[in-house]
C-alpha positions as CSV (number, residue, x, y, z in Angstrom):
1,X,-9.6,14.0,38.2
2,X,-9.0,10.3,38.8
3,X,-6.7,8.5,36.8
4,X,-4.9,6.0,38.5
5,X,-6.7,3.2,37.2
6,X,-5.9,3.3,34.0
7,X,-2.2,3.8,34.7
8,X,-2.0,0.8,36.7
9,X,-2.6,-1.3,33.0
10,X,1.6,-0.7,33.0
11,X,3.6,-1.9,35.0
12,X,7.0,-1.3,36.0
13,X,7.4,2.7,34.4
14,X,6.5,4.7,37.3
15,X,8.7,7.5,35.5
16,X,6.7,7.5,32.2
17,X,3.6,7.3,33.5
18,X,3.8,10.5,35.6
19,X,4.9,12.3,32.8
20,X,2.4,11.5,30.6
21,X,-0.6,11.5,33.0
22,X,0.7,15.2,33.8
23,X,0.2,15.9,30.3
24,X,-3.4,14.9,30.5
25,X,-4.4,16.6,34.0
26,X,-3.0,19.8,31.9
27,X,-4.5,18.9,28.8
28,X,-6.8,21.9,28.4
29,X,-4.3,24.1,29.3
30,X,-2.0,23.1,26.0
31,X,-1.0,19.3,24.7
32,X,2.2,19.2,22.5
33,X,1.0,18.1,19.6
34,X,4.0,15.0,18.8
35,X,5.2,12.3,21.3
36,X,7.9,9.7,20.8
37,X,8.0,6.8,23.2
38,X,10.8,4.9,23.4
39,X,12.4,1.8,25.0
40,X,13.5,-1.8,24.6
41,X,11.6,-4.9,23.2
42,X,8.5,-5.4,25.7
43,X,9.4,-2.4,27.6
44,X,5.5,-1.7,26.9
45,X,5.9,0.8,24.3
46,X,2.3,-0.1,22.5
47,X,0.6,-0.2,25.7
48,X,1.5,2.9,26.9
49,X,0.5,4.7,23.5
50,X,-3.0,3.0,24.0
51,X,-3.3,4.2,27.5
52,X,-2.3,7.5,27.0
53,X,-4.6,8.3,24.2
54,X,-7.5,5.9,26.5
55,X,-6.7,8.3,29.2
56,X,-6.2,11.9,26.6
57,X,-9.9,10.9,25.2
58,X,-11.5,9.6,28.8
59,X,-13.7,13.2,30.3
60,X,-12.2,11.8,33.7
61,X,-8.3,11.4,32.0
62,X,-8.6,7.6,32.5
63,X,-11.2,6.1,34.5
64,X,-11.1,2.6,32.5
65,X,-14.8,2.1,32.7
66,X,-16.5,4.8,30.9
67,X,-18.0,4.6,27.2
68,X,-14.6,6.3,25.5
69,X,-12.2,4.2,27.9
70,X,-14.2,0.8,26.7
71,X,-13.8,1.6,23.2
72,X,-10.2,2.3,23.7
73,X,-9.2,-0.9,24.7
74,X,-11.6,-2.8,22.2
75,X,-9.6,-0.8,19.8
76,X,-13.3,0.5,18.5
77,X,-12.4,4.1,19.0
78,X,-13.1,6.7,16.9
79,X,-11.1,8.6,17.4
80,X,-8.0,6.4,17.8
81,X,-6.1,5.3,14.2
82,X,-3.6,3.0,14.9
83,X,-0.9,1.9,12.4
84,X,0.6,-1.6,13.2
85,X,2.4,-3.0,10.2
86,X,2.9,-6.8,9.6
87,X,5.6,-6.2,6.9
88,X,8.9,-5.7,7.3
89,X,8.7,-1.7,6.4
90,X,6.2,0.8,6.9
91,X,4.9,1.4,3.6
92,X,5.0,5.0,2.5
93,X,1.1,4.6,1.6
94,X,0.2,3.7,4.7
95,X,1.9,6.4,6.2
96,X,0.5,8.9,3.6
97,X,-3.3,7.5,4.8
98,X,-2.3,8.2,8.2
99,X,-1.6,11.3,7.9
100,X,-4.5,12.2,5.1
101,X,-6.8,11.0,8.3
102,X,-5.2,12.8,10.7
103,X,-6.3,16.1,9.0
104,X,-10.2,15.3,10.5
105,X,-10.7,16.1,14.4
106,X,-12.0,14.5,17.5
107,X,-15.6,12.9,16.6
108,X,-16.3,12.2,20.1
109,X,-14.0,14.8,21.9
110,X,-11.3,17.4,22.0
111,X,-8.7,15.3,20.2
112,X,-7.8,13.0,17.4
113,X,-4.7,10.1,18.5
114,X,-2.8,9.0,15.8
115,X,-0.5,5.7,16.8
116,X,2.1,4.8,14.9
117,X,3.5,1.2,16.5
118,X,7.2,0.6,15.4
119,X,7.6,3.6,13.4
120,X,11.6,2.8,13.3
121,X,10.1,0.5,10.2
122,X,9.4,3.9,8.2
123,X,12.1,4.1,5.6
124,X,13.2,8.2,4.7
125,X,10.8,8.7,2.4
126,X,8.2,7.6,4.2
127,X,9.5,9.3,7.4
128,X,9.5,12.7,5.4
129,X,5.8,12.4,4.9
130,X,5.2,12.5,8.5
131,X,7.4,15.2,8.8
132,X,5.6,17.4,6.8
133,X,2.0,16.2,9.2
134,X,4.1,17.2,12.2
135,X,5.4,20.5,10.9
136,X,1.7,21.7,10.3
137,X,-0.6,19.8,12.7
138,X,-4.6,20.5,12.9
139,X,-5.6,21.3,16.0
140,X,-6.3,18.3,18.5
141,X,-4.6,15.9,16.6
142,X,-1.8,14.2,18.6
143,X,0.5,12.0,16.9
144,X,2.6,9.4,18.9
145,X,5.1,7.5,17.6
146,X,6.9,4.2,19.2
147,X,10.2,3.1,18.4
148,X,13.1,1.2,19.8
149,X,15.5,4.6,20.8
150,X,15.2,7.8,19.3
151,X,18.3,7.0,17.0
152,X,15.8,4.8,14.7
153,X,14.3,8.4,14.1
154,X,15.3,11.3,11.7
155,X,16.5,13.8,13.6
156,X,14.0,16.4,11.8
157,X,11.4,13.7,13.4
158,X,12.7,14.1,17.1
159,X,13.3,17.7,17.0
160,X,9.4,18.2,16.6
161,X,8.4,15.0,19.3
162,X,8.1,15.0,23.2
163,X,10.0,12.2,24.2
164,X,9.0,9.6,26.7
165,X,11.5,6.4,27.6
166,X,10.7,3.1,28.9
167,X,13.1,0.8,30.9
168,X,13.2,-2.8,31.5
169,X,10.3,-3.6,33.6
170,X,12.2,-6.0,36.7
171,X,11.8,-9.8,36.7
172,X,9.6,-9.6,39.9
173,X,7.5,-6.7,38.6
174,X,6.7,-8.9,35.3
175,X,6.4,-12.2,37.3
176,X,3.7,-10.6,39.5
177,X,1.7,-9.3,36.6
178,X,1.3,-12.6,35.3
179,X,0.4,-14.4,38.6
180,X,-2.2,-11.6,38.5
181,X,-3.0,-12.9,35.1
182,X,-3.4,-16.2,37.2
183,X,-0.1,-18.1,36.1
184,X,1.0,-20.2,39.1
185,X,4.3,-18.1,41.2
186,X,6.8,-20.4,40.0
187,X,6.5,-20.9,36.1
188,X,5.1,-16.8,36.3
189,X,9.0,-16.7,37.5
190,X,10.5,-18.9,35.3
191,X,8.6,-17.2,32.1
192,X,9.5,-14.0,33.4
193,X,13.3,-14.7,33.7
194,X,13.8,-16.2,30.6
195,X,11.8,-13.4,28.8
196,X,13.9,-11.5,30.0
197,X,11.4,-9.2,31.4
198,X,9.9,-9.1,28.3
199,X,6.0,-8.8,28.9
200,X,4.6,-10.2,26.0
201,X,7.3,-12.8,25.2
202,X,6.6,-14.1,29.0
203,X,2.8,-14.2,28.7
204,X,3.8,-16.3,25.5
205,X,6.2,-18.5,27.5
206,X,3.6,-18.8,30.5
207,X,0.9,-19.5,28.3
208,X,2.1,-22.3,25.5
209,X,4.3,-25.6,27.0
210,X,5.1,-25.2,22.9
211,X,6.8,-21.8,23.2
212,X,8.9,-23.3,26.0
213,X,9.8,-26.5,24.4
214,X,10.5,-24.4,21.4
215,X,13.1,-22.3,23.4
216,X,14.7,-25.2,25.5
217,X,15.4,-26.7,22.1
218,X,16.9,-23.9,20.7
219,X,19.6,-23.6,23.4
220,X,20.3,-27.4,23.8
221,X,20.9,-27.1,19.8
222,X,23.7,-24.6,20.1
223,X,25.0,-26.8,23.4
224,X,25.4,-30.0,21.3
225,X,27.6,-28.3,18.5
226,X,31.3,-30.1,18.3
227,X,31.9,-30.0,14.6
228,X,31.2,-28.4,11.8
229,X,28.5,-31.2,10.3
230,X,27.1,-30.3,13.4
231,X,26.8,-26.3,13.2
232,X,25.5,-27.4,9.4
233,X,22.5,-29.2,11.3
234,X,21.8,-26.7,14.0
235,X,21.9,-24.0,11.6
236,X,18.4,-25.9,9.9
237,X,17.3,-27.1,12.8
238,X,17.1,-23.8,14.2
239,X,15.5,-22.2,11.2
240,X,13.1,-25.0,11.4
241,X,12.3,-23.7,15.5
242,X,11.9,-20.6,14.3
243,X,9.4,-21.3,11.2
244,X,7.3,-23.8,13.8
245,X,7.1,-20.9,16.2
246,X,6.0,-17.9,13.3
247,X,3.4,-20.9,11.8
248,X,2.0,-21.0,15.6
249,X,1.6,-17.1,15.7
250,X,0.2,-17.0,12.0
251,X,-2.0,-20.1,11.0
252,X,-4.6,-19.4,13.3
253,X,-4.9,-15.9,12.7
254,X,-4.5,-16.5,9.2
255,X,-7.6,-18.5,9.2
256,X,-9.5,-16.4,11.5
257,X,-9.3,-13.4,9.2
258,X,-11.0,-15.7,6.4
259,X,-13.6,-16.9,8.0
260,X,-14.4,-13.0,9.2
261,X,-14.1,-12.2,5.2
262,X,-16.5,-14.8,4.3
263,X,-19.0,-14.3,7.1
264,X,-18.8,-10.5,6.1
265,X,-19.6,-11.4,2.4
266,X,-22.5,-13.8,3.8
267,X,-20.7,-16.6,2.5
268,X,-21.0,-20.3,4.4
269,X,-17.0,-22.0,5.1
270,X,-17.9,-24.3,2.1
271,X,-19.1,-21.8,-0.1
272,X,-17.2,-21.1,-3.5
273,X,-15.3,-17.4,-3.9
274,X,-17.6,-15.9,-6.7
275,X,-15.3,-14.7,-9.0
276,X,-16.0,-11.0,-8.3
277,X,-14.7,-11.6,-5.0
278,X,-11.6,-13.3,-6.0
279,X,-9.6,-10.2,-5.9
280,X,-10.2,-9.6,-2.1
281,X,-9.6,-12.5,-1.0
282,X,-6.0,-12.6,-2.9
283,X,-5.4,-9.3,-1.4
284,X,-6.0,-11.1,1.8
285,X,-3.8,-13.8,1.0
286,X,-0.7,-11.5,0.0
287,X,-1.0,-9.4,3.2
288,X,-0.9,-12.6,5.4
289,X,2.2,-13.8,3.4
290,X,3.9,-10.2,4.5
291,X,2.8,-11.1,8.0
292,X,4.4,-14.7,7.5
293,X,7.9,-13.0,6.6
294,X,7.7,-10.4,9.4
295,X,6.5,-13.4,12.0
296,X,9.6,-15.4,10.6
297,X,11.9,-12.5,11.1
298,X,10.7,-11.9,14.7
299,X,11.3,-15.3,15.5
300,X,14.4,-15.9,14.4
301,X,15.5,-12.6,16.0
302,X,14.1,-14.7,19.2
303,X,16.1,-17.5,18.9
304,X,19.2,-14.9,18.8
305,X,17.7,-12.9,22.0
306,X,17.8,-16.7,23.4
307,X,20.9,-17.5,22.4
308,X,22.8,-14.6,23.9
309,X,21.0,-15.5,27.3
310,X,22.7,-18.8,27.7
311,X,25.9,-17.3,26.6
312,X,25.6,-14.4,29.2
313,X,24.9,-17.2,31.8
314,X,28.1,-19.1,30.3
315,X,30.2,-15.7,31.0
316,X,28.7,-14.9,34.3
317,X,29.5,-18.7,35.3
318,X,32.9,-18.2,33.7
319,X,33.6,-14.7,35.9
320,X,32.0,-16.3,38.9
321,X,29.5,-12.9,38.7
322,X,27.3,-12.7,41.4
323,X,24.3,-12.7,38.8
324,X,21.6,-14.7,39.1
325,X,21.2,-17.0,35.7
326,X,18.4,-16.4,33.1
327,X,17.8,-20.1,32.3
328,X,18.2,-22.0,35.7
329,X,16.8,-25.0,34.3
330,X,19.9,-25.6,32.5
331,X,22.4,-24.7,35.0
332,X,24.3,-28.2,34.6
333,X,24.5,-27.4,30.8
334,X,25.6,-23.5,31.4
335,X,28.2,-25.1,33.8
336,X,29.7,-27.6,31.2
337,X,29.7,-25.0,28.7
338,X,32.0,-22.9,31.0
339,X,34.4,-25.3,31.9
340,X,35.2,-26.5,28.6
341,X,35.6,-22.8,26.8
342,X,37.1,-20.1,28.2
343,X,35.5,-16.2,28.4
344,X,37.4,-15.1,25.4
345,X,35.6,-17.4,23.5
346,X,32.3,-17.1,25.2
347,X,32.5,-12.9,24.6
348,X,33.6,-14.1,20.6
349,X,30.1,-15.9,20.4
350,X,28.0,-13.2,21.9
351,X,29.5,-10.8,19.6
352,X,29.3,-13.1,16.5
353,X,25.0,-13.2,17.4
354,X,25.2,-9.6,17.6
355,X,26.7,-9.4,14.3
356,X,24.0,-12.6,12.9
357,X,21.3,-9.9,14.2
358,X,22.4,-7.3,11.9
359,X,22.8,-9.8,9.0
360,X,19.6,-11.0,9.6
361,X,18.2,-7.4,9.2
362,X,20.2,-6.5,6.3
363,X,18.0,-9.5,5.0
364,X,21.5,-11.9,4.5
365,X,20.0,-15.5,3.7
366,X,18.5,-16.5,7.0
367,X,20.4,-20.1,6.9
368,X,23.5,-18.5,5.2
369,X,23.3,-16.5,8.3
370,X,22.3,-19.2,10.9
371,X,25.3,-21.4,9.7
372,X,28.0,-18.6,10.2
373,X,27.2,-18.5,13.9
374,X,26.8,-22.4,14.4
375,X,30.6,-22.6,13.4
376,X,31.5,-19.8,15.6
377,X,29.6,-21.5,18.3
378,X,31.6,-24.7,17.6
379,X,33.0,-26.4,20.3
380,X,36.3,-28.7,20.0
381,X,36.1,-32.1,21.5
C-alpha cells in the first residue's frame, strides 16, 4: 500500500504522521473510532485531519490522485463533514447536526469522517452532545477533533479520543515549503521567521506586501510609545491594524459568497432580492457579521502574537542569548529598545500581553484592553 504521497502534504510532523498512517495500513484490522489532534497555532492541525481522513477513505490509504483522494482535497467528499465555525463558539446546533449526520455510514467506502476544526470553541453543553456520539459510535464513523492541547477538552472527551500532537514545524522546514510554493529563498525566510513557523500566517506574510506592512506597523507603534497620550494613540491605532487586516480576510469573501447566492438563485449582480428571498440573503448577511467578529478577534490576537516577538527579541538582546532574532529587519529598533529598559521591565511587558490575551478572550472591551498594555509598554524619556 503506498501512501507516502499524501503524507508528504505535512510537513515538519514526521512523528504524527507515522502514527496515523499506521492506523490506516491497519485499518481493516480495527480503527479506534475518536481521534484528538493537538498542537500549537499553524502546527497543521486542519491539514492533518484532512489528510488522514483523504488517506482513511483512499482504496490505496493515500495515493493523492485517485477519484476519493480528489474529492478530499476539493472538500467534495461524501463522506467527509467538516465543521469549521466562523463565530466565536461552536454552536450547540451545529454540533447536534454533526452528530445527527454522523449516525449515516460510508456512501462511497468503509467509513464516515467527521471533522471537527477548533473544537476547543465547544462550550460544556455543547461538548456533552458529542460525548454522548462518542460513547455510542455507528460503525465506520470516525470522529476527529482538533484543538489547541487536550486541556481545552472535557476530560470525559479525552478519555474516549486517540491522541495525536503536533510540534512547531522549524523555520527552515516552513521556509522551504513556501519556496516550493515558489516564494523567492529570502522573503520565504523572512515570512517564515516572523510567523513564527506558523504555516498559514507565513503564506499570508509571503503572499500580501499588506500583511507585512500591517505587521511592521504594529511593532514600530508599540516602539514609539513615551507617554501616556501616546499608549492612548497606539492603543487605536492598533485596533485600527487589526480591523484593516480582518476587512482584508472578510470583504472579499464576503462578496464572493453573494454573488454564489445570486448566481444559485439565477439572479444577474443588478438584479433586485425578490422579497421571498429576503430572508436568505439576511441569513447570509448575519453569518458573515459572526465571521467579521471572529476575523477581528484573530487579528487582534495577531498583533499580540507580534508583539511578544519583538519583546522576546528585546530580552534575548538584553541577556545577550545566543538566539537568532524573529524580526531582523528591526534589529536597530530591538537594540534601542534594550538599552534604554532593562529585562525586568522587558519580562513585565511580555507578561502584561499575556494577560491582554486572556482579556481579549474573556471579551474585555478590545480598546479598554489595547490601552492597558500601551501604558505598560510605556517607555520614560
Amino acid at each position: 500500500m503506498s501512501d507516502a504521497k499524501i503524507w508528504s502534504e505535512l510537513p515538519g510532523q514526521p512523528e504524527a504522521v507515522a502514527q496515523l498512517a499506521l492506523a490506516v495500513r491497519h485499518r481493516d484490522e480495527g480503527l479506534h473510532h475518536a481521534w484528538l489532534i493537538t498542537g500549537p497555532p499553524g502546527s497543521g492541525r486542519s491539514n492533518l485531519a484532512h489528510i488522514f481522513a483523504a488517506a482513511l477513505l483512499c482504496p490505496d490509504g493515500g495515493c493523492s490522485v485517485c477519484k476519493s483522494c480528489t474529492m478530499a482535497k476539493a472538500g467534495s467528499h461524501p463522506d467527509i463533514t467538516s465543521l469549521v465555525t466562523e463565530k466565536v463558539q461552536i454552536t450547540i446546533d451545529e454540533v447536534r447536526k454533526m452528530v445527527a449526520d454522523s449516525q449515516f455510514g460510508g456512501s462511497l467506502g468503509k467509513f464516515r469522517v467527521m471533522i471537527i476544526e477548533d473544537a476547543d470553541r465547544m462550550q460544556e453543553r455543547s461538548s456533552n452532545v458529542l460525548l454522548k456520539a462518542l460513547e455510542e459510535p455507528p460503525a465506520g464513523t470516525v470522529w476527529l477533533l482538533c484543538a489547541p492541547s487536550e486541556a481545552d477538552m472535557l476530560p470525559t472527551i479525552r478519555s474516549r479520543v486517540r491522541r495525536v500532537g503536533l510540534k512547531v514545524p522549524a523555520v527552515e522546514t516552513v521556509a522551504a515549503l513556501l519556496e516550493g510554493e515558489g516564494i523567492e529563498p529570502k522573503l520565504a525566510r523572512q515570512a517564515a521567521e516572523e510567523s513564527q513557523s506558523h504555516i498559514g500566517m507565513a503564506r499570508r506574510l509571503a503572499n500580501s506586501s499588506d500583511a507585512r506592512s500591517r505587521r511592521r506597523e504594529t511593532l514600530m507603534i508599540a516602539a514609539s510609545i513615551n507617554s501616556i497620550s501616546a499608549a492612548m494613540i497606539a492603543a487605536e491605532r492598533w485596533l485600527d491594524v487589526a480591523k484593516k487586516d480582518a476587512d482584508a480576510l472578510t470583504q472579499e469573501r464576503d462578496a464572493e459568497e453573494k454573488q454564489a447566492m445570486m448566481r444559485s438563485l439565477g439572479l444577474g449582480p443588478e438584479d433586485t432580492i425578490p422579497n421571498n428571498l429576503r430572508t436568505d440573503f439576511k441569513n447570509l448577511e448575519e453569518a458573515q457579521k459572526r465571521r467579521a467578529t471572529r476575523s477581528l478577534r484573530d487579528g487582534l490576537d495577531r498583533i499580540l502574537v507580534d508583539l511578544l516577538s519583538l519583546y522576546r527579541d528585546v530580552l534575548s538582546v538584553q541577556l545577550a542569548a545566543a538566539t537568532p532574532l524573529i524580526n531582523r529587519d528591526l534589529e536597530k529598533t530591538i537594540a534601542e529598545i534594550a538599552n534604554t529598559t532593562t529585562p525586568a521591565q522587558t519580562i513585565s511587558v511580555i507578561d502584561s500581553i499575556a494577560k491582554t490575551r486572556h482579556l481579549i478572550e474573556a471579551n474585555v472591551r478590545d480598546l479598554l484592553a489595547l490601552e492597558g498594555l500601551a501604558v505598560a509598554m510605556r517607555r520614560k524619556s
